[in-house]
N, C-alpha and C positions, 0 to 999 in steps of 0.2 A: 324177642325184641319188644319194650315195652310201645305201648299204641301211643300214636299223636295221634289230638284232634286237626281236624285240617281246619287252615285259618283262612278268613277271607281276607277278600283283596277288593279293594275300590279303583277301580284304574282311569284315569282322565285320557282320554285318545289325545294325539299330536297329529297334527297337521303338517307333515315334512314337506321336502322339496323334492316333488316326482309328479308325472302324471297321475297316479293314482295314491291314496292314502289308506293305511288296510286300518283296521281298529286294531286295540291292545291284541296282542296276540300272549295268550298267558300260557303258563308253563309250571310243573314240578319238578325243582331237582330236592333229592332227599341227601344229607350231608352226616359224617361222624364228627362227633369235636369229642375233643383229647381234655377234657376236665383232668387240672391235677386232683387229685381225691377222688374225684369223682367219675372217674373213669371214661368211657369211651358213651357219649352222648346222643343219640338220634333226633336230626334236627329236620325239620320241612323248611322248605324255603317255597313260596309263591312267587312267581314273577307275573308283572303285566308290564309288556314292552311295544311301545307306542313308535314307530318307525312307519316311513311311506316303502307301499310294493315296491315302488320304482325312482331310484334318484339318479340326481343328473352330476357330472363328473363338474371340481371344478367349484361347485355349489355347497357351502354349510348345510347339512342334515340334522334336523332336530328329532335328536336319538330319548326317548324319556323311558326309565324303567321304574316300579315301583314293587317294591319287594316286603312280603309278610312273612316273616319266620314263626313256625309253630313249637316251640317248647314243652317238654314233659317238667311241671315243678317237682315230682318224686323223682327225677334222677338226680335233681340237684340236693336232694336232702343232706349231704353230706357237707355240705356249705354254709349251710344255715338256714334261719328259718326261714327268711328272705333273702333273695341273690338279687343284685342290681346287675341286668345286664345288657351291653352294648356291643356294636360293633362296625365294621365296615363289610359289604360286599362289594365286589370289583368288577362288572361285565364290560367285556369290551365290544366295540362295535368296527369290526374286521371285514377289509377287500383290498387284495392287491397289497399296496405299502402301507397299505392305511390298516393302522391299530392303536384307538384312542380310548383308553379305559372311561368309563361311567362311575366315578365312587358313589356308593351310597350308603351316607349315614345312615346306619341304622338306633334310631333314638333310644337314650339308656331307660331300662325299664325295669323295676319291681316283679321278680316273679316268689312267685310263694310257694314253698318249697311242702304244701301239706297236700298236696293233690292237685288233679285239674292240669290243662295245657295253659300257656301263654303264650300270647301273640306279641312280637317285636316290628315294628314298621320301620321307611325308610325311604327315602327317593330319591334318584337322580336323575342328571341329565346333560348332555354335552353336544356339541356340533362338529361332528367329524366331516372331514374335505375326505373325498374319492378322488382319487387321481387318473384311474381308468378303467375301464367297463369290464365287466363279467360280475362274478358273484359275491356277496355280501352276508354279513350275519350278526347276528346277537350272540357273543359266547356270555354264560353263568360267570365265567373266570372265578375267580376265587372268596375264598369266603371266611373270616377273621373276628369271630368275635373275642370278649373281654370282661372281666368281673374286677371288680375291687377288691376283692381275695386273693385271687389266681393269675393276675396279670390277663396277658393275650392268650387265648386260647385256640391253637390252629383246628380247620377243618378240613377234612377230605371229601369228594366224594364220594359218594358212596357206591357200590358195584353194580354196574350194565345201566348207570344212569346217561341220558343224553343232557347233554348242555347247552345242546344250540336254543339259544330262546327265540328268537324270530331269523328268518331269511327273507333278501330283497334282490332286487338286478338292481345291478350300475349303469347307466348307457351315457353317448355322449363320447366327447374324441378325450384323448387324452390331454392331463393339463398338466405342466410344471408345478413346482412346491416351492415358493417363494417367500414363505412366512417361516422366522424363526421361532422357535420353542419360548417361551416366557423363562427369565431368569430363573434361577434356583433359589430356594431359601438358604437362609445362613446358614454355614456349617456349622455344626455342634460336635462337643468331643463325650463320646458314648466310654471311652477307657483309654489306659494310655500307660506304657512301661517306661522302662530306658531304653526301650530301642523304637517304637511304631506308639502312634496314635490311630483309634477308632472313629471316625466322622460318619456322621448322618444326617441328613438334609431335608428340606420338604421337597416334592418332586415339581419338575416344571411340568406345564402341559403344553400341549400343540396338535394344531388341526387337523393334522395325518399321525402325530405319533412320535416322540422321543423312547432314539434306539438306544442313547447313550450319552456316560458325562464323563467329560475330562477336568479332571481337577488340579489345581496348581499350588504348586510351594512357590510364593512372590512371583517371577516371572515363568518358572520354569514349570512345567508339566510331568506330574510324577507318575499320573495313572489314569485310565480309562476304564472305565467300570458299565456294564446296562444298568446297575440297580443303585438307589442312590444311598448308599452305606458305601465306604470301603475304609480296609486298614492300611495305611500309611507304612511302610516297614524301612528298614536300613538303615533308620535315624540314629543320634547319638547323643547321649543323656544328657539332662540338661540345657536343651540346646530349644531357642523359642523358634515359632515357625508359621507361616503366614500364608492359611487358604484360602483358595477362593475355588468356585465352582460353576461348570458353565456345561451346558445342557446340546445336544446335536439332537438334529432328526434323518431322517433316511437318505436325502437330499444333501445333507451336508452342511445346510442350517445350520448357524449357530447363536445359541444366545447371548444376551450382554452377562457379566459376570454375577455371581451372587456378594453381597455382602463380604467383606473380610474377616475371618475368624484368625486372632491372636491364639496357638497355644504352646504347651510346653512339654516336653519330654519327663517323666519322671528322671529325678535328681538321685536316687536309690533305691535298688530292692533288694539290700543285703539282707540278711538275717540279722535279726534283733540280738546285740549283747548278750540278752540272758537267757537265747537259745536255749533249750535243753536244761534248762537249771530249774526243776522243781522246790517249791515251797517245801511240799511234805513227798518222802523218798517214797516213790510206787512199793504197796504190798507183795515183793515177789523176790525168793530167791537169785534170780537173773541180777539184780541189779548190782550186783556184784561192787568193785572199787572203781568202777569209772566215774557214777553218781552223777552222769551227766549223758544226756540224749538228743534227740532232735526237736523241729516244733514245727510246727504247721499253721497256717491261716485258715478261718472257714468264715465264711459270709454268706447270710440268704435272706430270705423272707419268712412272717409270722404276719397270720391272719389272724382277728380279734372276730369269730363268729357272729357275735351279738349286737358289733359296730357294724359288720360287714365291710370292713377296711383290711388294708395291710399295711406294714412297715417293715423296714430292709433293716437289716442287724449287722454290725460289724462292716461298714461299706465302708469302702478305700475313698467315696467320696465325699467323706463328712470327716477328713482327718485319717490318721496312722492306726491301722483297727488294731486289735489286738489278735496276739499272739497264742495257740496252746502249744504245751510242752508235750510230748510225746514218748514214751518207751516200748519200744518194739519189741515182744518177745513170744515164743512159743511154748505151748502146753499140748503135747500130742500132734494131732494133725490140724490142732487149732491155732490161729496165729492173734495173739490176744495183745492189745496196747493198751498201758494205761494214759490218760489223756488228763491235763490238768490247764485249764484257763489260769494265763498271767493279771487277772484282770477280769472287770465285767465291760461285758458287751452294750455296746450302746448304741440309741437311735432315733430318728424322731419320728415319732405315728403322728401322721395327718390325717383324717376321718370327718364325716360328716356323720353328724346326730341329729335324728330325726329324717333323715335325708334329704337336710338343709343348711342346718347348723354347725360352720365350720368347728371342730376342736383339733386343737395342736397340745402333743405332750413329748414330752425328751422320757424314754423310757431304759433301763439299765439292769441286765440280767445278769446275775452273780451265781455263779457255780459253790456247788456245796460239795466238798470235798470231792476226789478224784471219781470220774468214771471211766469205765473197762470196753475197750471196744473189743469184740469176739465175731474175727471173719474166719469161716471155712470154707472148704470146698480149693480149686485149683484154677488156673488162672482162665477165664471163660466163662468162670461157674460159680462166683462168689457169691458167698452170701454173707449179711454183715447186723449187727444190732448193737447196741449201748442204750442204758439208762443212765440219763444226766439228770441232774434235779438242777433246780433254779428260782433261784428266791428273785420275784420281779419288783422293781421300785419305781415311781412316777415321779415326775419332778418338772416344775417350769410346766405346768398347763397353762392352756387358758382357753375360754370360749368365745367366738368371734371375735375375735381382737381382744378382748378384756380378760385381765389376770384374772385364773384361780390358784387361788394358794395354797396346794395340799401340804405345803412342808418339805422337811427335808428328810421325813421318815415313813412315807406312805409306801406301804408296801405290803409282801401278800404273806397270810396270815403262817401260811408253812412253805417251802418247796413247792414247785411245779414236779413233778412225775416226767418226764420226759421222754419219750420212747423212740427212735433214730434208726430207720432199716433200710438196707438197701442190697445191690445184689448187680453180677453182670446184666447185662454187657455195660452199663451207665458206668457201675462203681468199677471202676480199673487197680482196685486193690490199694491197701494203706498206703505202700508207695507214692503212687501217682495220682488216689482221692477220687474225685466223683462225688456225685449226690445220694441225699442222704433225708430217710422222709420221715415227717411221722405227725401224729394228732395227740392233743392235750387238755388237758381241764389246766386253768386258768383258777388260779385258789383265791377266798376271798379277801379283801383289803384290811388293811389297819394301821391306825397311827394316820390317817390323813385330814388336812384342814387344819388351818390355824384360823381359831375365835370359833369356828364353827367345827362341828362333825360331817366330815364327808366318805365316812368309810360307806355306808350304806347305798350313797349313791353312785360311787363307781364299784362297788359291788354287782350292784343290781344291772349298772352297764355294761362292764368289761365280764365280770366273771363266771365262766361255765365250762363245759364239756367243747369238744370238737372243733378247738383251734388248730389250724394248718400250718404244716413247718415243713417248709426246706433249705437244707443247707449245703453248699458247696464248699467239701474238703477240698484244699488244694494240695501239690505233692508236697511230700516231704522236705525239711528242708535243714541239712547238717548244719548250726553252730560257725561251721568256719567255710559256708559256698561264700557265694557273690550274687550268687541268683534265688531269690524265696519268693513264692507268686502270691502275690497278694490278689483271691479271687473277686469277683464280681460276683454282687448277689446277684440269682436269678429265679424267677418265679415258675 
């Protein structure tokens, strides 16, 4: 395991509600995080948690925790030279019915990937009610960080670690719970087919703790959920639908409603007309007189190393993505496809340069003749690779608000190399798809700017070694179903 430096911690004491008041009581839990690329992470986290010995039932308690995470920047080398990163910890402050989390921001930070630790900071603080007396704690609860490459990165803890970060007593008689949970944020629609929509919410809070939300279609109640996400099912295509969200605690509190979200059911997910109908017939005996096959969706994400950004490719939420055609056939104990894009992929990268300077570009990758996808093994034990090449084009930039004009021909000097591997238990076999990974060089530019030359400058930007890719195959899908899934990218 590589060494962290331990980080320090500043911690301001709290003055809660008890007869007695203890100082920070500080704490180490050591955590794994799950880097895509970059594998499995060892992280420090320092707690100092500001809580009275002793509070009184009944009464707000000012809980404050402040948290220093210690990072190794050679484990991130595989992200680039610099990682920006951020996140949330979650401690909760637990007795009896009472469990009311503490978020705490932790501020997005520059780590440099040539050596040396960094330190990520953060603090919160909340006022949980006790309801009745005996014992109390400070749980670690959970811990979430996030890159601009990699999306959210979960973490575990790590093995024979304690969590408790401070203990107190409650005394005092018991009290009723009289106070509703704070509304819910608006629902938002995260995916959605012909039959179920995806929603997700900000959470309420409350001074002993929300167990749970019941959420509604116009008056009716369709689901009760602890967590504030759920998918909506049974619904019927095309049909609009009107939530709202409302937040319980232990007591049976309940809050005033959230906001109302308008949305809609996907109107189709047949298969695309030209299913299965390749440009140029797959290189292979097999393809015999049918000359027609199936096709599939794939969506994900591409990191730009050198921006330390990403952008989603082919998402069902920027428009109708595109479709590959597919021909399924075997060669020995190998089960080989060739795969051919109706179309290029397209997307828009948002990024900041300089790690201030908003840039917005509509980007669009076009496939160079067919690539061979080659899975072996059996089902449990797959293993999978293709090289795809891809000629990448930019278009509609501009920086901070203000147009740059590269053209309508800026793009890279040859092919991308593309390299795509993947394997069980994730990859569930051509059929049924799964993800699918791999890192790139990013070729240099050309043909960009009008009045002016700008190949050299997004050259020197975009273009290098150890961009990140993954992409979600979705299953198969014949020509003449009703059903083709159109995936979500995910990071």
């Amino acid at each position: 395991m590589m060494a962290l430096g331990a980080a320090a911690i500043v911690a301001s004491g709290l003055s809660g509600t008890g007869s007695a008041s203890a100082d920070p009581v500080k704490m180490t839990v050591k955590y794994v995080c799950d880097f895509p690329q970059a594998g499995k992470v060892p992280v420090t986290a320092n707690y100092a948690t500001g809580v009275p010995a002793e509070v009184t039932t009944g009464t707000p308690t000012a809980v404050d925790v402040e948290t220093t995470l210690a990072i190794s920047g050679k484990a991130l080398a595989k992200l680039g030279a610099t990682v920006s990163v951020s996140g949330t910890a979650a401690p909760a402050a637990q007795g009896g019915a009472t469990n009311v989390p503490i978020p705490v921001d932790l501020a997005e930070t520059e780590v440099k990937t040539d050596g040396g630790t960094t330190e990520i900071k953060g603090s919160g603080t909340a006022q949980p009610v006790f309801l009745a007396a005996g014992d109390g704690k400070v749980d670690a609860g959970t811990l979430m960080l996030k890159t601009r490459a990699t999306g959210e990165v979960p973490c575990a803890v790590a093995a024979g670690q304690k969590t408790t970060l401070a203990a107190f007593k409650v005394t005092g008689e018991a009290k009723p719970d009289a106070t509703a949970p704070t509304a819910p944020g608006k629902p938002k629609v995260e995916e959605r087919d012909l039959t179920s929509i995806s929603l997700s919410w900000a959470a309420s809070t409350d001074d002993v703790g929300v167990v749970g939300y019941d959420v509604y279609d116009g008056e009716a109640k369709v689901v009760s959920v602890k967590q504030n996400s759920v998918t909506v099912g049974g619904l019927k295509a095309a049909t609009q639908h009107v939530f709202t969200i409302r937040a319980r605690d232990a007591a049976g509190n309940v809050s005033d409603s959230s906001e109302a979200l308008i949305a809609q059911t996907a109107e189709s997910d047949s298969a695309p007309k030209d299913c299965g109908k390749f440009r140029t017939p797959p290189k292979t005996d097999q393809w015999g007189s049918r000359k027609r096959a199936s096709c599939v969706y794939m969506a994900g994400y591409s990191n730009v190393r050198k921006l330390n950004a990403a952008t989603a490719l082919n998402d069902p939420a920027e428009g109708e993505p595109v479709h590959a055609n597919v021909f399924v056939y075997g060669i020995g104990n190998t089960i080989q496809a060739d795969v051919e894009f109706a179309g290029p992929m397209t997307s828009t990268a948002k990024m900041l340069q300089f790690s201030f300077m908003p840039v917005k570009a509509r980007m669009e990758l076009t496939q160079l003749g067919h690539s061979t996808l080659k899975i072996s093994g059996s089902p449990g034990k797959y293993k999978l690779r293709t090289d795809v090449k891809m000629t990448i084009r930019l278009f509609d930039a501009s920086v901070n608000g203000t147009k740059l004009d590269v053209g309508r021909k800026c793009r890279t000097v040859e092919p991308a190399t593309i390299t795509l591997t993947g394997g069980s238990p994730e990859y569930k076999g051509v059929q049924l798809g799964g993800p699918l990974y791999g890192v790139y060089e990013i070729p240099k530019f050309t043909g960009c700017g009008v009045g002016e030359d700008l190949d050299s400058l997004l050259s020197g930007a975009i273009s290098g070694p150890g961009n990140y890719l993954k992409i979600i195959q979705g299953p198969l899908c014949i020509y003449t179903t009703q059903h083709c899934v159109r995936p979500k990218p995910m990071r």
